[in-house]
C-alpha positions as CSV (number, residue, x, y, z in Angstrom):
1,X,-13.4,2.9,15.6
2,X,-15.1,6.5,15.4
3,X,-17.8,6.9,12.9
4,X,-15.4,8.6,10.5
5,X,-12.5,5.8,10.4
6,X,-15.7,4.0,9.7
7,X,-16.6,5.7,6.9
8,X,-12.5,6.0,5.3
9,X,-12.6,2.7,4.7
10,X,-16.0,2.4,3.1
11,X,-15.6,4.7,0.6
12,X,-14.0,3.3,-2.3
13,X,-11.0,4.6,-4.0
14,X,-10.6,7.3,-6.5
15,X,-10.8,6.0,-10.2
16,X,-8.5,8.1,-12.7
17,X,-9.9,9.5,-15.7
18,X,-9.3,7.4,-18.7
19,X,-5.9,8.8,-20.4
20,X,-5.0,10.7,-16.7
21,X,-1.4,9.5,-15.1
22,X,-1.6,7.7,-11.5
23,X,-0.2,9.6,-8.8
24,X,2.7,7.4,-7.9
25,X,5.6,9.2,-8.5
26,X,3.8,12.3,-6.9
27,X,6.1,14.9,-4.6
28,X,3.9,14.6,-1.8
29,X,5.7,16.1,1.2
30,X,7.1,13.1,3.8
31,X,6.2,15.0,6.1
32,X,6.9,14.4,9.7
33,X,4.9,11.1,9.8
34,X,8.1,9.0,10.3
35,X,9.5,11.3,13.4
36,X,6.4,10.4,14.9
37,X,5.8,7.3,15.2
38,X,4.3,4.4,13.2
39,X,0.8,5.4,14.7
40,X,1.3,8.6,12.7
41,X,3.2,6.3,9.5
42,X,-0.6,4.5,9.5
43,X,-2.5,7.8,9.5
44,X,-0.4,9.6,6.2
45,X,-1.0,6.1,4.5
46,X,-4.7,5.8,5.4
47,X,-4.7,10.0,4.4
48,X,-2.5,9.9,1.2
49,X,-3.8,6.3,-0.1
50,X,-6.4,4.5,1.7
51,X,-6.5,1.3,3.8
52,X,-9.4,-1.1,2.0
53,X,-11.5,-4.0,2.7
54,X,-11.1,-7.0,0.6
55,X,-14.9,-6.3,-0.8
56,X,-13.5,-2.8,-1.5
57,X,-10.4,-4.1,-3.7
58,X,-12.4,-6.5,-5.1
59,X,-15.3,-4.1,-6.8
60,X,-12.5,-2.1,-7.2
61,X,-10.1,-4.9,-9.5
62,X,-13.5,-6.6,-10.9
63,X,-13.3,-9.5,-8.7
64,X,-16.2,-11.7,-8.2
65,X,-17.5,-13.9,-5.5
66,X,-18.1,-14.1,-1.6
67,X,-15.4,-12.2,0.7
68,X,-13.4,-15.6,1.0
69,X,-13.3,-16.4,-2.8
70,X,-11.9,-12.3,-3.3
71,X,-9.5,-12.3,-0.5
72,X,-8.0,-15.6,-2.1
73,X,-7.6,-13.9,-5.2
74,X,-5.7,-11.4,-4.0
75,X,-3.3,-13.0,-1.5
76,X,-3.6,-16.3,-3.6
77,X,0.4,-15.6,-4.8
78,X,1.4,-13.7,-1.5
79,X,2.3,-10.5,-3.2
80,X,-0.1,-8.5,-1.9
81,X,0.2,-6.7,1.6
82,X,-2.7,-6.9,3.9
83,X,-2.2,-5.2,7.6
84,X,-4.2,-6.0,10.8
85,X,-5.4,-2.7,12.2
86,X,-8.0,-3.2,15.1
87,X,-9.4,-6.3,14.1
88,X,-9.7,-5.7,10.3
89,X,-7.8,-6.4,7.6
90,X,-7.1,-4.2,5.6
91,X,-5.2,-3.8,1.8
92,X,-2.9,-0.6,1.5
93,X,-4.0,1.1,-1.7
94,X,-0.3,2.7,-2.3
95,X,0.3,-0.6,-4.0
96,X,-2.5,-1.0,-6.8
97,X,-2.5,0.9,-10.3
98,X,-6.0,2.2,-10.1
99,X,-6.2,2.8,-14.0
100,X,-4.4,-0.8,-14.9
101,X,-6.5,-2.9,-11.9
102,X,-3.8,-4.3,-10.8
103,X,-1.4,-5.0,-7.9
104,X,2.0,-2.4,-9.3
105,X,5.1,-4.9,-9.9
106,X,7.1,-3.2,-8.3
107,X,5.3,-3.4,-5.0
108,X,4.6,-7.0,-5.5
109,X,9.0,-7.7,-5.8
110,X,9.5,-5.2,-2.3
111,X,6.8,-7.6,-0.5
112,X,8.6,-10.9,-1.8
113,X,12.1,-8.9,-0.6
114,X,10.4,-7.7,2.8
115,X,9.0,-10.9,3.7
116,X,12.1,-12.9,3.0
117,X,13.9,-10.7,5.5
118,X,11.3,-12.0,8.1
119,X,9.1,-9.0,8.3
120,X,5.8,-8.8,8.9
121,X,3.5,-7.2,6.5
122,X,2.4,-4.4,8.8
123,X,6.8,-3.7,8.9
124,X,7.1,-3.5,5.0
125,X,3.3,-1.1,4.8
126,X,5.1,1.0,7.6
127,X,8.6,1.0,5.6
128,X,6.9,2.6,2.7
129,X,6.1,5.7,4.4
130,X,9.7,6.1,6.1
131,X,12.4,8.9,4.8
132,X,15.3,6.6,3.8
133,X,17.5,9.7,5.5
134,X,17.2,11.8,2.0
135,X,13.5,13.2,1.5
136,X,12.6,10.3,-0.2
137,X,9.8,7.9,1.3
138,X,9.7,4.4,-0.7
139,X,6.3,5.4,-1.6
140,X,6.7,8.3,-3.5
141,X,9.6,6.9,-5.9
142,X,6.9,3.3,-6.0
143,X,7.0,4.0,-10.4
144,X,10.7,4.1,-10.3
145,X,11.4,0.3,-10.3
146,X,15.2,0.9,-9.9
147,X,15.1,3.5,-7.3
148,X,12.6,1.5,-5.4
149,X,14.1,-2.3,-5.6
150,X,17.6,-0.3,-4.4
151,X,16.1,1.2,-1.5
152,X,14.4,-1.9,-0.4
153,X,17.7,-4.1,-1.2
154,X,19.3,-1.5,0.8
155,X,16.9,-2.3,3.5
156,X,16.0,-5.9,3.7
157,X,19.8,-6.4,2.6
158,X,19.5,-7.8,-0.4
């Protein structure tokens, strides 16, 4: 990992000011991230919304305890994504509400639909920065619960 990978996921992520809107409905561009290749896929999600270590998330949601004791607390209910990438693991941050601290609902129903189609966590992460053939990336529509829940029924057919 260069020394700048290194230092993405050490810096924590950005805190909204009080009263300010999350950027989860935002009209980023999808780019061509998805043409690409999920090696690009990991890039615009490490880019757009970070990739974070458990301490990270943790400091982040006002979790206490050792590294074992915060990673529980996060994947204690399975709703959270974490991704192997090298030989970290990592929490996408396209699934928290910064402002609230805490993990968006909606996210939390697409994992449970993801993973009951069989896929691995790394498949759903990847899935939310894929055009579904209109502009639209699952990630960008994340605060539409409807629009979200039918593109991932659509998906894991459900």
């Amino acid at each position: 990992m260069s020394d700048r990978e290194t230092q993405r996921h050490s810096s924590l992520p950005p805190r909204q000011a009080p009263g300010s809107s999350p950027n989860l409905g935002s009209s980023r561009s999808p780019g061509t991230a998805e043409t690409a290749g999920p090696e690009a896929q990991w890039q615009s999600m490490e880019r757009e919304d970070g990739l974070y270590t458990v301490a990270q998330i943790a400091q982040q949601l006002g979790f206490g305890g050792g590294p074992n004791s915060m990673a529980r607390q996060l994947t204690g209910k399975g709703r959270i994504l974490v991704v192997k990438r090298g030989k970290q693991f990592l929490y996408p941050g396209f699934q928290f509400d910064w402002n609230s601290e805490r993990v968006l609902p909606t996210v939390k129903d697409v994992v449970r639909m993801g993973r009951q189609a069989g896929w691995p966590d790394e498949r759903i992460a990847l899935w939310f920065y894929t055009s579904n053939g209109g502009l639209k990336r699952p990630v960008d529509v994340r605060s539409n619960e409807e629009e979200l829940i039918t593109l991932a029924g659509e998906e894991f057919g459900q």
